[in-house]
C-alpha angles and dihedrals in degrees: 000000000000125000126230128191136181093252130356117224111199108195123037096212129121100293086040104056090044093057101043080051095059108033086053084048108042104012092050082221127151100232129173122216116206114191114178086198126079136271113287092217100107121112107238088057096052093056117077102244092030092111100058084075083056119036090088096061124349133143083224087069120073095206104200103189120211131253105246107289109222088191093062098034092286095302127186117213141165144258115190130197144186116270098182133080104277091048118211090001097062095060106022132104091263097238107172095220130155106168123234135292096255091061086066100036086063087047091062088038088056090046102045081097097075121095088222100044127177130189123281094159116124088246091063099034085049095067082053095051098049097040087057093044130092099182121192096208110027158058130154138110089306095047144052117210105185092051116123093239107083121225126200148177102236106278089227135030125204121218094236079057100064089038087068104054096043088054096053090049082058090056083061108262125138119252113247122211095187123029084191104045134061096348141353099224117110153035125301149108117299125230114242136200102257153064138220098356098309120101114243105224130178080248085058103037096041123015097032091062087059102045082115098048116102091209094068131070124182122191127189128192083038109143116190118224102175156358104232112208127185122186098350086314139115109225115153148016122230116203149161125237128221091261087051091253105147117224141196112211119183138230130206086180149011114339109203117215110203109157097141131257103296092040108042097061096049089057088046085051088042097043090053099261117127150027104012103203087053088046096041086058091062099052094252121134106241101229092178126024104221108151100186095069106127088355104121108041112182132187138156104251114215134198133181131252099199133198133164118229121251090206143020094295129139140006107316107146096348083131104056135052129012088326078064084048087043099055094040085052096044089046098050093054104036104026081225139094134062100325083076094063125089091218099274126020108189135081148148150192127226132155093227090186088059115003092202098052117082115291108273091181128068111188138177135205110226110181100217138044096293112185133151123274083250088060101044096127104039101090133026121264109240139110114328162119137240134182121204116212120207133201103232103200101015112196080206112114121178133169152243124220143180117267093193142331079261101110087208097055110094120247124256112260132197119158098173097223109210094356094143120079087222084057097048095053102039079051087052095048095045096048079059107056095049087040074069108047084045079062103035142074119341090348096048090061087057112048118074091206149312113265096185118071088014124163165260084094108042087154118139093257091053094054094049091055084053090059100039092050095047100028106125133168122282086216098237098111102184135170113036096126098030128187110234150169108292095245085051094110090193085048099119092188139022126234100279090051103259118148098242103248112029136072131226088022124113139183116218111162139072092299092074100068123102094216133004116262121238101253146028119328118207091091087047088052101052091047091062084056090054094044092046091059086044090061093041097060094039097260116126144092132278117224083225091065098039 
């Protein structure tokens, strides 16, 4: 006997959960959540720097591997992803982001060219923002206090932390109280998801509060083979069960797909939506001719500034041993100390080709020797710090593909990290100027020497091959199935998040966005989950009334 719900959500990540939690809550609606991914109740996700003794190798990461890069000698890197309810947000680092207001406002400029427009501008996205947001701190024009997704200042701060910071202000940056409030220029602590030494995911914040709803039905272990259509319009989900057992489940109204960046567009590609020729070479009918399905892949490429420690400081083996003992313990009677640290707690933003323009570099102090899984070896583990420095709008677009018509192969990757000349030099300079604070002010009294890039050779050139040889995701893959202007022919979606082409289907992930945004995702990504829902019930703003 067949099921049938009200809407169908297909990813439990952070806009999906988000989106399954409001259309049960304010839509009245009967929805079904499938996450192919597991539960996010495990301790050592729950606690802020849990993931860092996962990261490496964990079921709860997805770890989608590259095609060879020709760019970087043919490298092979990873992407990991969340495999968890909660998505993203139930293994990341926890960064509270949203971007800046210019990266919106570029959104509605892109989509002014829909004849049903609706609102992209940072006047509109900010109502989302604040409605989804419990901050712990503030509350102003910038910030919601009373949102389900908690919002803190770290819980601990580590000494090599505020060197930092103090060191970057000496190379003559502001000092920035809120990433998320009047600019983005400067140096300062970031906010996390998460209180009292426990993350805030979307699972948390959103699905966790309605275990008990019965209009709401959440499956895990669900993987999603395909999007059915009949007649121009979505109808039904096919997926696979945990004991291999394949399902049709039914839909009276819009299914949202949200299976993040790498894995929406390959259900679009196995359900028959995008570029015809591709699908045509893996013996699936093209329902629908979108050519830009998996073209435009985004993401922030980061690299590692790294130093070796001259004394005790950090975070260097604080998580083995009896220092791990000693912080639980800490922790348990007092509710305080590391454990309440996501691993670093410091970052900034500058622009070091032209200080005045907007920051082109995001970059956080880790106070260890922080490298990718892929790098492991390479350095010896001792006392350290690293800073990782981000390119904030890269120019950089690479793809996914289909490996095969098999649901269960992984899709082709290739994100073409620092592809783009403009990329290559804004990483260099970047790497430069932190080369420098490692080596400057408080910090600088405190660091032996940095051992990446490191000398003789500090050219231009050199410094490219040391990016190119250390750039890793970070880890915020956007744009594959992008919304765009009505006469766009590789625009996937229009500006109320609806795939071209078919009815009843909508894209509510990090696909969706026209360009990344400079900063960390997961809140973007949230508030799709919320505008989507907006548009669903019939609540949202006309360009022509903003």
């Amino acid at each position: 006997m067949s099921e049938t719900f009200d809407h169908i959500v297909i990813g439990g990540g952070a806009s999906g959960c988000v989106a399954a939690s409001r259309l049960v809550t304010d839509g009245n609606r009967r929805v079904l959540l499938l996450e192919a991914g597991y539960s996010h109740h495990h301790p050592l996700l729950d606690m802020p720097p849990g993931i860092f003794k996962m990261i490496n190798g964990s079921k709860y990461m997805t770890y989608h591997h590259t095609v060879p890069q020709p760019h970087l000698h043919d490298r092979v890197h990873d992407i990991p992803q969340g495999n968890v309810l909660g998505g993203g947000t139930s293994v990341n680092a926890q960064v509270y982001m949203r971007g800046r207001p210019s990266d919106y406002d570029e959104w509605e400029e892109i989509l002014r060219g829909n004849n049903e427009g609706a609102s992209w501008g940072w006047s509109t996205v900010l109502k989302h923002f604040r409605r989804i947001e419990g901050n712990n701190r503030l509350s102003n024009e910038f910030h919601g206090s009373d949102g389900p997704l908690l919002v803190s200042d770290p819980g601990y701060v580590d000494d090599v932390s505020r060197w930092f910071v103090q060191s970057v202000q000496e190379m003559g940056e502001p000092f920035n109280p809120d990433f998320n409030g009047t600019a983005q220029r400067g140096v300062g602590f970031y906010q996390f998801m998460n209180r009292a030494g426990k993350r805030s995911s979307a699972a948390y914040a959103y699905i966790e509060p309605l275990k008990n709803d019965k209009r709401l039905t959440v499956r895990l272990r669900a993987a999603v083979s395909r999007i059915n259509v009949e007649n121009g319009r979505a109808v039904s989900v096919t997926y696979t069960d945990e004991k291999r057992q394949e399902h049709t489940v039914f839909s009276k109204g819009d299914i949202v797909l949200s299976a993040g960046a790498l894995v929406t567009p390959k259900l679009l590609m196995l359900s028959g939506i995008g570029p015809a020729a591709h699908l045509e070479a893996h013996g699936i009918q093209t329902l629908v001719d979108l050519p830009g399905v998996g073209q435009n892949l985004i993401d922030h490429p980061e690299v590692p500034v790294i130093s070796v420690a001259n004394g005790p400081y950090g975070y260097y083996r604080q998580g083995v041993g009896w220092r791990m003992l000693m912080n639980g313990l800490h922790f348990k009677l007092f509710g305080s100390g590391r454990i309440l640290s996501t691993g670093f707690e410091a970052g900034a933003f500058i622009n070091p080709i032209d200080r005045d323009a907007p920051p082109s570099i995001q970059a956080f102090c880790v106070p260890i020797v922080y490298l990718d899984r892929d790098l492991l070896k390479v350095f010896d583990d001792t006392y350290g710090v690293t800073i990782t420095t981000v390119v904030a709008k890269p120019k950089s677009r690479g793809y996914v593909q289909l490996r095969s018509a098999d649901p269960a192969a992984p899709p082709l990757v290739s994100p073409h990290l620092l592809q783009h000349a403009d990329d290559m030099a804004t990483m260099v300079a970047g790497q430069r100027f932190f080369r420098d604070v490692l080596l400057s002010g408080p910090l600088g009294k405190r660091v032996e020497k940095v051992i990446a890039p490191a000398g003789p050779d500090l050219s231009d050139e050199a410094m490219a091959e040391h990016c190119r040889r250390f750039v890793k995701t970070n880890y915020h893959p956007a744009s594959t199935a992008r919304m765009g202007a009505d006469g766009d022919p590789m625009a996937v979606l229009d500006a109320r998040l609806r795939v071209r082409g078919i009815d009843n289907l909508r894209v509510s992930d990090l696909s969706a966005v026209p360009n990344i945004n400079a900063g960390n995702t997961t809140a973007p990504a949230m508030m799709l989950g919320d505008r989507c829902v907006d548009f669903i019930l019939g609540v949202e703003q006309s360009m022509a009334t903003n």
